[in-house]
Structure formats: structure tokens, C-alpha cells
FILO-607363 format. One record per residue (C-alpha): residue number from 1; residue in one letter; x, y, z. Coordinates in pm, 1 decimal, decimal comma. Layout:
<nodes>
<node NUM "A" <X Y Z>>
...
</nodes>
This chain:
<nodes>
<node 1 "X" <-995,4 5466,4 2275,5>>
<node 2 "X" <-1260,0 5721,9 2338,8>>
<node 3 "X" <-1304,4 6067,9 2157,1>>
<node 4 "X" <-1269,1 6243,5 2437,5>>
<node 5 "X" <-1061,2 6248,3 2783,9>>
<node 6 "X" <-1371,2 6086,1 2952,6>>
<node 7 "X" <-1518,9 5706,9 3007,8>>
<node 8 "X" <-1875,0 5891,3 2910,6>>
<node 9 "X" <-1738,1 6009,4 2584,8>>
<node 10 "X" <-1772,2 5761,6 2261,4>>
<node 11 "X" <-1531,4 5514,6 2175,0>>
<node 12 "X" <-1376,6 5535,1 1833,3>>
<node 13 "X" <-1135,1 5258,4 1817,4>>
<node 14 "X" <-972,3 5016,1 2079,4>>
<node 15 "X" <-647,5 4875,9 2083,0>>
<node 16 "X" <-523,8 4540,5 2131,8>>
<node 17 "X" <-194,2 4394,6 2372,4>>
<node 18 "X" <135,5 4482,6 2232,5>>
<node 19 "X" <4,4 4726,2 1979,1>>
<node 20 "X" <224,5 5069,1 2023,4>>
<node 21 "X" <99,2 5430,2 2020,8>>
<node 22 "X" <252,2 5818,5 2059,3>>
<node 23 "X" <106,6 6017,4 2359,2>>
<node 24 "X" <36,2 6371,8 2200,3>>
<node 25 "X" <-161,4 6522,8 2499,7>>
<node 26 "X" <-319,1 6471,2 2871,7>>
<node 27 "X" <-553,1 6551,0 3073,1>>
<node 28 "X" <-542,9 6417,5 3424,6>>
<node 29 "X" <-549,2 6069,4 3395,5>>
<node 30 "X" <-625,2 6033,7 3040,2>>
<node 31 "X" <-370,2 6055,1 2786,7>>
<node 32 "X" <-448,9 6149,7 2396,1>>
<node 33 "X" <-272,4 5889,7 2164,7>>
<node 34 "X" <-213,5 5829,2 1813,0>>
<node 35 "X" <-179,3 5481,8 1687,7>>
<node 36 "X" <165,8 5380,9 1528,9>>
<node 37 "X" <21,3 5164,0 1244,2>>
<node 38 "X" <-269,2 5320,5 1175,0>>
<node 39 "X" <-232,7 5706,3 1295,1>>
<node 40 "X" <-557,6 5698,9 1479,9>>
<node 41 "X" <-600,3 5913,5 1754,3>>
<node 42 "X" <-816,1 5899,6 2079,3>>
<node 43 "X" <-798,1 5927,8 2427,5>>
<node 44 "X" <-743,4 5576,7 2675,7>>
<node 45 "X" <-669,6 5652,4 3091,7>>
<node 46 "X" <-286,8 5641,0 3165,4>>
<node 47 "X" <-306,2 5339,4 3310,3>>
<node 48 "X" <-378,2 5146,2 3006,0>>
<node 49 "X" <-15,8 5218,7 2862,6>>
<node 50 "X" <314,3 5103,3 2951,6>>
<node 51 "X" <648,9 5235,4 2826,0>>
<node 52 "X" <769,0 5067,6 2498,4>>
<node 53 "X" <1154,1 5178,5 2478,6>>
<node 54 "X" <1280,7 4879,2 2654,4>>
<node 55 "X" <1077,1 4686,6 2350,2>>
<node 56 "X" <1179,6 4823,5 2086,5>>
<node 57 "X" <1434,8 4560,5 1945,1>>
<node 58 "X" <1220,1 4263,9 2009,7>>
<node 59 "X" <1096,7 4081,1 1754,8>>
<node 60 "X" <704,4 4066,4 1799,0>>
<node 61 "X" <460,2 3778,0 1636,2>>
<node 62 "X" <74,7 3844,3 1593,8>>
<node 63 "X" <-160,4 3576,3 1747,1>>
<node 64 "X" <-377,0 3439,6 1451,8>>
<node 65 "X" <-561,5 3195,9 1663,0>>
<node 66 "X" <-914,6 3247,1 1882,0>>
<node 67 "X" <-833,8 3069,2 2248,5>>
<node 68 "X" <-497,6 2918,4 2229,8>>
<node 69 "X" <-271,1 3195,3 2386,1>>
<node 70 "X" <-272,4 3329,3 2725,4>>
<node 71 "X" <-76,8 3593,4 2890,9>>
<node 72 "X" <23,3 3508,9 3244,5>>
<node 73 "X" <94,1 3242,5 3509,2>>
<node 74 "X" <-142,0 2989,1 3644,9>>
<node 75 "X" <-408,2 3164,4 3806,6>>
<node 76 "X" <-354,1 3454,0 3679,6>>
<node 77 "X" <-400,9 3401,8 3281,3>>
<node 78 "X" <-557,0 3661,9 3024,5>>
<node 79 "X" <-689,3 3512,1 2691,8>>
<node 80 "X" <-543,6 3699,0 2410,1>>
<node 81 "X" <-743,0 3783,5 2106,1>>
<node 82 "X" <-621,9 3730,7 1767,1>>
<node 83 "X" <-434,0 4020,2 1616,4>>
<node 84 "X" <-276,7 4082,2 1955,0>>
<node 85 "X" <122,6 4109,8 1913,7>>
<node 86 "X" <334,4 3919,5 2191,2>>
<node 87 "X" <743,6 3888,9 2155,9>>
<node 88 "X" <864,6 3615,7 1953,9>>
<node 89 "X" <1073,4 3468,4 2247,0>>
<node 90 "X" <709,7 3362,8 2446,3>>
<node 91 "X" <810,7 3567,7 2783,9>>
<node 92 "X" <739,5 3943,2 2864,0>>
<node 93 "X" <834,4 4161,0 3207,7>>
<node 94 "X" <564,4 4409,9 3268,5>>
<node 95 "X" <605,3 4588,7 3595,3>>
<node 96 "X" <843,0 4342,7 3768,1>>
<node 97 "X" <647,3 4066,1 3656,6>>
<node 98 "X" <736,6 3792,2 3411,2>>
<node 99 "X" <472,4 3687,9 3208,8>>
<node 100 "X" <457,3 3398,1 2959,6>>
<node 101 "X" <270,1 3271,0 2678,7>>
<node 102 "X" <90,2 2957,5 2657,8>>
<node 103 "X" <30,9 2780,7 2344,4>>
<node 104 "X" <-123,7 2935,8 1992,7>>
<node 105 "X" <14,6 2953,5 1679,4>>
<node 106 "X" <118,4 3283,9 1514,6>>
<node 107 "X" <58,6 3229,4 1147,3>>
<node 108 "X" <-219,5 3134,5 943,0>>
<node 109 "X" <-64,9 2955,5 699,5>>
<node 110 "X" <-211,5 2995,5 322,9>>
<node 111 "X" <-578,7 2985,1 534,0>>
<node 112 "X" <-604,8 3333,8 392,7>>
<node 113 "X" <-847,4 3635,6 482,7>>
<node 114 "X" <-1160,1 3433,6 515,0>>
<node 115 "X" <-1017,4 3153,2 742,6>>
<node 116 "X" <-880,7 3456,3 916,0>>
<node 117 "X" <-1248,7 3636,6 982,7>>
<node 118 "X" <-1408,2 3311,7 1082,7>>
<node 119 "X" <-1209,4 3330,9 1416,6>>
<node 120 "X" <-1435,5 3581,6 1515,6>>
<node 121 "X" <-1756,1 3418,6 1462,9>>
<node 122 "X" <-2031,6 3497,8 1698,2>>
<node 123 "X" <-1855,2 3794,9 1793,3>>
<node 124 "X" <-2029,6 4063,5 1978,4>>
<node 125 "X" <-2108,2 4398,5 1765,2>>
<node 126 "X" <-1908,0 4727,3 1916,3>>
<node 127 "X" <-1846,6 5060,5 1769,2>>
<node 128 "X" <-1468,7 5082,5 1805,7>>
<node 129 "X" <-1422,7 4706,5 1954,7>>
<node 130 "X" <-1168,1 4523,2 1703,7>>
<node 131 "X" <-1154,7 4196,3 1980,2>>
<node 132 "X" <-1281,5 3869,7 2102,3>>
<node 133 "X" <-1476,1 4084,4 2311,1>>
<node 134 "X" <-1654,6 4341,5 2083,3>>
<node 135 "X" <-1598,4 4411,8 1683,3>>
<node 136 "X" <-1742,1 4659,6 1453,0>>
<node 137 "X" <-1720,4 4577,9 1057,3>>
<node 138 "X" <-1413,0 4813,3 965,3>>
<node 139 "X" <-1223,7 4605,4 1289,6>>
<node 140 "X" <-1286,1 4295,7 1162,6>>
<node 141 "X" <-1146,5 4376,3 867,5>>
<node 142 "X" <-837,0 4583,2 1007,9>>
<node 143 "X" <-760,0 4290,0 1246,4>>
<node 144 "X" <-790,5 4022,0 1014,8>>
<node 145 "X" <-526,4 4211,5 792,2>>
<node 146 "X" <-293,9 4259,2 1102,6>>
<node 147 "X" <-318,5 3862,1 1118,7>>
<node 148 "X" <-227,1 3821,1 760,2>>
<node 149 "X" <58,0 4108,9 815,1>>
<node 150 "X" <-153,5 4374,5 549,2>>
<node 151 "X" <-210,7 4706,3 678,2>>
<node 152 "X" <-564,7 4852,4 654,3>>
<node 153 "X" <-714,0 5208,8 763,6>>
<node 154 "X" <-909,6 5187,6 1092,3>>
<node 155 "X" <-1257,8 5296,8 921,6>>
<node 156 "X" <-1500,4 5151,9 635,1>>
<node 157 "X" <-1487,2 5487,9 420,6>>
<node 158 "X" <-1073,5 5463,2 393,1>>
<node 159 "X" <-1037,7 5078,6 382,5>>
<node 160 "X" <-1291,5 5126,9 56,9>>
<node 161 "X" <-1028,0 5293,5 -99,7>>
<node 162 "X" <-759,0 5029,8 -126,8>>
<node 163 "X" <-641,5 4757,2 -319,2>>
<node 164 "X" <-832,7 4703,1 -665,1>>
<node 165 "X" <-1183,4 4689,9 -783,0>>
<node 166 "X" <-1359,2 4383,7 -904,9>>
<node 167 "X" <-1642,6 4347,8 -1113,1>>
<node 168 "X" <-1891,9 4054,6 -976,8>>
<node 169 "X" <-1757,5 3808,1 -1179,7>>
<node 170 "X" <-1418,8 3823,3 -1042,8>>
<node 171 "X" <-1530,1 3753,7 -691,9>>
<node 172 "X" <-1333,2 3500,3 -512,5>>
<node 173 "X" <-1318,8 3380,1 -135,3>>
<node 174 "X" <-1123,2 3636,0 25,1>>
<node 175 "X" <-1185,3 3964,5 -128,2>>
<node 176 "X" <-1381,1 4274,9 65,5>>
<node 177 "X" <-1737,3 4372,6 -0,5>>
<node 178 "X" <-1795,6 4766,3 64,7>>
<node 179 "X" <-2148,9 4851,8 138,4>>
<node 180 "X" <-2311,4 5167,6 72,7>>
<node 181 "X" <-2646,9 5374,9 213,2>>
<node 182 "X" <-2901,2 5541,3 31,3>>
<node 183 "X" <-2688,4 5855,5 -22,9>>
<node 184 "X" <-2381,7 5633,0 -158,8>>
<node 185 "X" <-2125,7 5688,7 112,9>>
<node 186 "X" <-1977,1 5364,7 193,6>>
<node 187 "X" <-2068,1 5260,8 585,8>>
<node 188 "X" <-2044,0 4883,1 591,2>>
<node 189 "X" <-1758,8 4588,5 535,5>>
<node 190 "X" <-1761,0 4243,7 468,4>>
<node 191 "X" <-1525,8 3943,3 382,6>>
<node 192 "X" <-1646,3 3725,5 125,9>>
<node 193 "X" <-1630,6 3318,0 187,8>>
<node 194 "X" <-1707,0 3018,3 -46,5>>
<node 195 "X" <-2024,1 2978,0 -191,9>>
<node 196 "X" <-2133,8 3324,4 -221,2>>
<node 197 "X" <-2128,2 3396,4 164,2>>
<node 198 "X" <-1984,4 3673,8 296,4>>
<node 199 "X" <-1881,5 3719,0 651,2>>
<node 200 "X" <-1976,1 4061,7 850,6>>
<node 201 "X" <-2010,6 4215,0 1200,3>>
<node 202 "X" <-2380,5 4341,9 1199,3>>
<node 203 "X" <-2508,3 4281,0 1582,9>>
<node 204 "X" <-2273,2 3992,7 1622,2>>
<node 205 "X" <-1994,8 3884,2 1398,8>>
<node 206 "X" <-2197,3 3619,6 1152,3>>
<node 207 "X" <-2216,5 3458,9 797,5>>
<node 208 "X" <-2527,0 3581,6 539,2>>
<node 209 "X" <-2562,4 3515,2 199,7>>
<node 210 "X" <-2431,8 3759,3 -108,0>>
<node 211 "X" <-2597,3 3878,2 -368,4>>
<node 212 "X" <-2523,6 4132,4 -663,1>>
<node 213 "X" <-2778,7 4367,8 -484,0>>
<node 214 "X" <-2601,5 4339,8 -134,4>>
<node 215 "X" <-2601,4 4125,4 183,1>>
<node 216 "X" <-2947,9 3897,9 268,3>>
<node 217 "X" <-2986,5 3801,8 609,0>>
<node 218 "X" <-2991,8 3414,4 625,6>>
<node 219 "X" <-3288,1 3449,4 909,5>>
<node 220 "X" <-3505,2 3701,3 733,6>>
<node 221 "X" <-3487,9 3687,9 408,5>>
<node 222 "X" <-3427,7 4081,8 354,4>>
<node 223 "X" <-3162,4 4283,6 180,3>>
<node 224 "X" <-2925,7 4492,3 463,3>>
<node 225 "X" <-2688,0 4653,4 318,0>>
<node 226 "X" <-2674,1 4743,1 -48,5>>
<node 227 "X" <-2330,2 4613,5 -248,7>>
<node 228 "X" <-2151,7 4907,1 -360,0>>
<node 229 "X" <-1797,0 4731,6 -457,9>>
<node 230 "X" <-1585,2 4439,3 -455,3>>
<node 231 "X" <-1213,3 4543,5 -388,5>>
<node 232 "X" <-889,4 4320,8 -330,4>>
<node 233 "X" <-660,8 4307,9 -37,9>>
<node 234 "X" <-424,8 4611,6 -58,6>>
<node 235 "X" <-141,6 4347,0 -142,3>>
<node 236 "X" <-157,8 3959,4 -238,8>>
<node 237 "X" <-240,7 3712,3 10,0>>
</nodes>
């Protein structure tokens, strides 16, 4: 999803297979959508999209596993990334063509947020990526949540604002770490793990240690982001 109708123009968010969107404008080839569970708008080309009516009583499943579910026949297979959705009856027709799916499981059962995150180790950084293939912080943390079936806002500033504060004591495995620069507006997410890690995209998707000033990069030594609050999941995992 781009911010304009133009592959030049920035992207702002992606979206994964099986996710659904409104088409509120065009130009040419490129289409202007908003985002069904997350109201985000941007522009993708037309040919990205396929209509969703004959969908829309199928029950759908999220994949909550890295590598173990493919879209397609032999020879012609497409990994899926966790958080993608796929219908619950493992077969799909998209153009004439039936596709199937191949392995995965679709829950993570009582593994929780941090199990979750850890999926996408190693992960490329991309602003707007929120896949196997590129991830941004505020991604991460919005596809991790669709995987654990707990809506979140699409960027860092608005996720910040749900679920419940913690004070540093109360920190568990789990929670999310909101990150703040020098003029306190909060740019950065984590997802904190045993131990006091905390798992983050920040150049690739990787694991640093926590502190009650901020994140310290396990390689260097320094302070990177600056802690500005501990907050629960929007609802209980």
C-alpha cells in the first residue's frame, strides 16, 4: 500500500493474502483502499485485488506458523506468511483456479504474544512491510495480534494507546514496550520475552536486552530507543 497512486510513491502499510479492503477511489490502474480491520487507507495497482463477495460466508483461519503453509499446486506453491487468512475448508478458486493449502497449523495455542513475534526472527526491516518478507515495529506488533485474534491500530503512536499501563515491576513476557524520542512522541514498539529481553524490528526483526532506561543492543552495548511505557494487550491473552 503506497501513499500515493504510484510504485515511486512511499509505502505506508502492506497487506497480507485473504485480508479484505473497500476501494474508495482510482486512478488508472491503481485503486485507493481502506483496510476492513484496521481502516487504513493507501493506494495498491488493481491487479493486486480480487472480488470478495463470493467469500463472504466462509469461515477464514489465520496462519500462526513461519513455513508450513503454501498456497498452490506442485510447482506452483507460494509460502504464506503468518497472519495471512486462508478458508477454513483448506481449498480456494481464484480466477478459475483451485488452489489448496498445504500443511500449518492455525492456532498458537497458549504460546502467547512472544512465541507469536519469534516467528519473525531475522526478519528484514520495511517501512510498511508487516511479512516474512519485510516488517516494520508497529507490523510486528499488528500481525502478531492478528495471530492471537486481538486487533491493533496499524501505527506505533495509536497501538501506544491501548490496553493498560504497567509500571516496571509488573512486566511480564508478553506485554508491549512503547519507545519514545527526544521530544516524547512515541516512534518505536517492542514485545517483551523472558529474561528481560524484548523482541523488536530495528534493521532486521531481532532480540536485545531491556532495561528501565530503554532497549540495549546485545552487539554494541548502547541504549536505542528510550522506554517510555509498558502497556498490556488490548484484551487478555
Amino acid at each position: 500500500m503506497r501513499a500515493s497512486s504510484s510504485s515511486k510513491s512511499e509505502m505506508v502499510s502492506s497487506m497480507l493474502f485473504g485480508e479484505v479492503c473497500s476501494v474508495v477511489g482510482s486512478d488508472g490502474e491503481w485503486l485507493q483502499v481502506r483496510t476492513d480491520f484496521d481502516g487504513y487507507l493507501g493506494w495498491i495497482p488493481e491487479m493486486y485485488l480480487r472480488d470478495f463477495s463470493s467469500f463472504e460466508k466462509t469461515d477464514w483461519v489465520i496462519v500462526s506458523e513461519l513455513g508450513s503453509c503454501f498456497l498452490g499446486d506442485e510447482g506452483d506453491k507460494i509460502l504464506l506468511s503468518p497472519g495471512c487468512r486462508v478458508p477454513d475448508s483448506g481449498r480456494i478458486v481464484i480466477d478459475g483456479s483451485v488452489y489448496y493449502y498445504r500443511g500449518g497449523k492455525f492456532l498458537v495455542a497458549g504460546a502467547g504474544a512472544a512465541a507469536a513475534a519469534e516467528a519473525f526472527l531475522n526478519t528484514p526491516y520495511l517501512w510498511g512491510g508487516r511479512s516474512i518478507w519485510g516488517i516494520d515495529c508497529s507490523g510486528l506488533v499488528q500481525v502478531v495480534g492478528q495471530m492471537l485474534h486481538i486487533n491493533m491500530p496499524r501505527d506505533t503512536y495509536q497501538q501506544a494507546l491501548c490496553g493498560n499501563s504497567e509500571m516496571w515491576d509488573q512486566r511480564k513476557s508478553g506485554d508491549l514496550a512503547y519507545f519514545a524520542n527526544a521530544d516524547g512522541k512515541v516512534t518505536h514498539v517492542g514485545i517483551l520475552l523472558d529474561d528481560d529481553q524484548i523482541i523488536h524490528a530495528f534493521g532486521r526483526v531481532r532480540i536485545d536486552r531491556l532495561t528501565a532506561n530503554g532497549i540495549v543492543n546485545e552487539q554494541s552495548g548502547l541504549l536505542t530507543h528510550k522506554l517510555h511505557d509498558i502497556r498490556t494487550w488490548p484484551i487478555l491473552l
